[in-house]
C-alpha positions in Angstrom: -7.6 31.7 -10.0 -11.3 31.0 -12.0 -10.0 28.6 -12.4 -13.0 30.1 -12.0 -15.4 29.7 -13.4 -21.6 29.1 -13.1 -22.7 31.5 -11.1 -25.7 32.3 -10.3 -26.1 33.6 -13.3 -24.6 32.8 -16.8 -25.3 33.2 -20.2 -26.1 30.6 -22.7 -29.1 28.4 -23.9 -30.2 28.0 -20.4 -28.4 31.0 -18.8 -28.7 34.6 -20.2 -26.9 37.2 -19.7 -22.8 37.5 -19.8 -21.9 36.8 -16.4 -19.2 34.6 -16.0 -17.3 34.1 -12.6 -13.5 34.0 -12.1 -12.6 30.5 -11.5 -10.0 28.7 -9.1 -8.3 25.4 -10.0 -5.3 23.6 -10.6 -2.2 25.1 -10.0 -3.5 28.2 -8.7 -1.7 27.7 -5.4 -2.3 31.8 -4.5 -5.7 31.1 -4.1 -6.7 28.8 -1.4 -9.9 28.2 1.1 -10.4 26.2 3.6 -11.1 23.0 1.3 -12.5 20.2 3.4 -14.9 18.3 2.3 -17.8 20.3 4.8 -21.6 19.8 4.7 -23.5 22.7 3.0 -24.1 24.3 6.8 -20.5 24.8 7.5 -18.8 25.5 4.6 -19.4 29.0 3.5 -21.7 31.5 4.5 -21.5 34.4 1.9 -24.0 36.9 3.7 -21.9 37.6 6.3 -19.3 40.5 5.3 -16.3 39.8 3.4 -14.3 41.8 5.5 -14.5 39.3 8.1 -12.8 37.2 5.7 -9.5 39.2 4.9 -7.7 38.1 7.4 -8.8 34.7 6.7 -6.7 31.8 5.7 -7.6 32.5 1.9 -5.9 35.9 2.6 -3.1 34.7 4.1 -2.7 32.1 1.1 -2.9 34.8 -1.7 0.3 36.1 0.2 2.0 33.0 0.0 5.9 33.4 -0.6 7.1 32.0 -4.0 8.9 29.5 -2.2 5.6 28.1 -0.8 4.1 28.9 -4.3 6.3 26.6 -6.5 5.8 23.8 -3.9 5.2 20.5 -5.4 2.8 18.6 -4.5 2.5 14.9 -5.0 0.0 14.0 -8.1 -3.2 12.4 -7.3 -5.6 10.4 -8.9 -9.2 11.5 -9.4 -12.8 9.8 -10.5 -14.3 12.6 -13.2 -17.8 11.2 -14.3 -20.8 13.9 -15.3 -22.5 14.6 -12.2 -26.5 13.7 -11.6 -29.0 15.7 -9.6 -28.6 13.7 -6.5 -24.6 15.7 -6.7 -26.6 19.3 -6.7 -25.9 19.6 -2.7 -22.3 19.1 -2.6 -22.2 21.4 -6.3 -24.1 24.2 -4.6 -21.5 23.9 -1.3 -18.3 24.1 -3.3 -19.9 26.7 -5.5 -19.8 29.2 -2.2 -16.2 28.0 -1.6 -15.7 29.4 -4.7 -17.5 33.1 -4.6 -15.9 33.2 -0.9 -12.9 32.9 -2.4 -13.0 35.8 -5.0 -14.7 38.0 -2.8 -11.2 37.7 -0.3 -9.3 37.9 -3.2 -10.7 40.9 -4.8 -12.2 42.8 -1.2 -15.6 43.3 -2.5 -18.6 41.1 -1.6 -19.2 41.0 -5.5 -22.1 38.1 -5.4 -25.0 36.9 -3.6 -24.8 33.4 -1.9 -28.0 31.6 -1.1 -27.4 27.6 -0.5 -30.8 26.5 -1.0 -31.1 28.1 -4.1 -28.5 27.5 -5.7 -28.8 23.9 -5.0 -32.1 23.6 -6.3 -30.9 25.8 -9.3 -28.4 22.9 -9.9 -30.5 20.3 -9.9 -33.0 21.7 -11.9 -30.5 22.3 -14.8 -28.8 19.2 -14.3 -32.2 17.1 -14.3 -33.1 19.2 -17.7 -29.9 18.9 -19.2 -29.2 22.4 -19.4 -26.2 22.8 -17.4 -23.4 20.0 -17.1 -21.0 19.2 -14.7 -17.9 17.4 -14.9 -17.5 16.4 -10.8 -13.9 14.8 -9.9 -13.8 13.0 -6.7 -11.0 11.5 -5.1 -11.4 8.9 -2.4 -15.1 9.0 -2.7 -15.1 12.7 -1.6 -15.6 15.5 -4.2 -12.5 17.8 -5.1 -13.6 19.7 -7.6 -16.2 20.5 -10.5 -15.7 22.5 -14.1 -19.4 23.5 -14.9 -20.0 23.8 -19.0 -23.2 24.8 -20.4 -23.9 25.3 -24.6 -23.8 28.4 -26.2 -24.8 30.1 -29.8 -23.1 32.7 -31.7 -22.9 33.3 -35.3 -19.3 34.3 -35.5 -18.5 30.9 -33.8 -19.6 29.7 -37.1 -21.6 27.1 -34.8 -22.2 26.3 -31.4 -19.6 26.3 -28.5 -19.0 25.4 -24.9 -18.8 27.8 -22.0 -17.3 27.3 -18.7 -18.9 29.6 -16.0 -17.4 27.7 -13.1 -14.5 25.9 -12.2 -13.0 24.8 -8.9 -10.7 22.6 -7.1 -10.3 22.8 -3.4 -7.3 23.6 -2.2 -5.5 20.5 -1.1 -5.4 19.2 -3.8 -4.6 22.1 -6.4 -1.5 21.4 -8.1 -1.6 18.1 -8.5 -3.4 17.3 -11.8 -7.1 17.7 -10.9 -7.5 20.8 -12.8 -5.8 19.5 -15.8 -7.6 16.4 -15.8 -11.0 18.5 -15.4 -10.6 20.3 -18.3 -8.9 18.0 -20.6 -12.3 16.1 -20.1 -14.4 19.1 -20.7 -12.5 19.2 -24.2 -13.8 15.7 -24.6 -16.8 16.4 -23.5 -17.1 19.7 -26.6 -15.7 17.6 -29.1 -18.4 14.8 -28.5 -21.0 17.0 -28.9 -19.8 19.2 -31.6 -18.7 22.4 -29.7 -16.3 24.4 -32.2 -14.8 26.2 -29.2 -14.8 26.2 -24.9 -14.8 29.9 -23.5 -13.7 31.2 -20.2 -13.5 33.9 -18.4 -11.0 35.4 -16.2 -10.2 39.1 -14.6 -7.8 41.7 -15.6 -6.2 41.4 -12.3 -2.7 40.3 -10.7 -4.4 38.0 -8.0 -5.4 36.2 -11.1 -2.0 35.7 -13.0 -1.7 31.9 -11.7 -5.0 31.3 -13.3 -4.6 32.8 -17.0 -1.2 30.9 -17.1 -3.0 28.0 -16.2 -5.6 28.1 -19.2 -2.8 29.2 -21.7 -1.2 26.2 -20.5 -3.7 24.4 -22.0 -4.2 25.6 -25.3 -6.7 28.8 -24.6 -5.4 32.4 -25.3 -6.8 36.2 -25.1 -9.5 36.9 -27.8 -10.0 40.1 -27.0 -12.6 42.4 -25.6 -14.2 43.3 -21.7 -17.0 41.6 -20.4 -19.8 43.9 -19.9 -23.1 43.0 -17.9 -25.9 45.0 -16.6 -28.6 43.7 -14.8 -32.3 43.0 -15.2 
């Protein structure tokens, strides 16, 4: 599910390093969270242990039947526009829905979740211009975000497009948010010159749904393990 993917920390012009989250969108049924559109007080609280969370509804969703897996659901309709700094709160609240979610899915409390923070993190880099966000809202109430930020490599023969995070909550996965979120960021690269749009997703079964859904869309495997080590 990434479709995960902006932590914390990511790498780029504005973000160093190489640490790109998993991500959770579109069709990804396997991994859901409680996704209703709550203020950043009640949504998730990532300092309390993850083990508290494995028997959690996102746990009993990654064990979802393949019956209840290849559900259809009925498409929906969704406002995409580039988000502004006033959108940081409501960023910075779906952003923990997000880590929450990995951590169930992979039993490890693998980030640190401050809500303050990473809102003002947000708006800083939105108000600079460093990090964008593509923000889909349906019914006036956010659904889901793909975060993109540019990056520089001289074997890209120019610069490119990453995508550190990317989420749609859970009702309404599978019904053409996702696709519509990153058939925009496409747009988005192509307007501003990006030869390429990377992603990054783990080497693991719980996250099958998710590479199928970026291969879907014209991305494959190029190759290599991401490596980090921290400063």
């Amino acid at each position: 599910m990434n479709r995960l993917t902006g932590a914390p920390c990511a790498r780029g012009t504005r973000h160093t390093g190489t640490n790109h989250i998993f991500h959770i969108a579109g069709g990804a049924r396997s991994r859901a969270h409680d996704g209703s559109n709550q203020s950043p007080t009640s949504t998730t609280d990532l300092n309390r242990p993850w083990r508290k969370k494995r028997t959690s509804k996102v746990g009993r969703s990654i064990a979802r039947t393949g019956k209840q897996e290849t559900e259809k659901k009925t498409p929906v309709t969704a406002h995409i526009d580039l988000a502004r700094p006033e959108d940081a709160e409501v960023i910075a609240a779906m952003v923990g829905e997000l880590l929450q979610e990995i951590m169930s899915a992979v039993s490890e409390k693998a980030f640190n979740f401050h809500h303050q923070d990473t809102e003002a993190r947000a708006r800083g880099w939105l108000i600079d211009g460093s990090y964008l966000v593509l923000l889909a809202r349906q019914g006036g109430a956010a659904v889901g975000f793909l975060a993109l930020y540019q990056s520089y490599a001289l074997y890209t023969e120019g610069a490119y497009g990453t995508i550190p995070e990317f989420y749609v909550r859970p009702p309404y996965r599978s019904r053409g948010i996702g696709t519509a979120l990153i058939e925009e960021s496409k747009k988005v690269g192509q307007a501003r010159g990006w030869r390429r749009l990377e992603v990054t997703t783990p080497p693991l079964p719980q996250f099958e749904r998710t590479l199928a859904f970026y291969q879907r869309h014209g991305f494959h495997i190029s190759g290599g393990r991401k490596l980090k080590v921290l400063l």
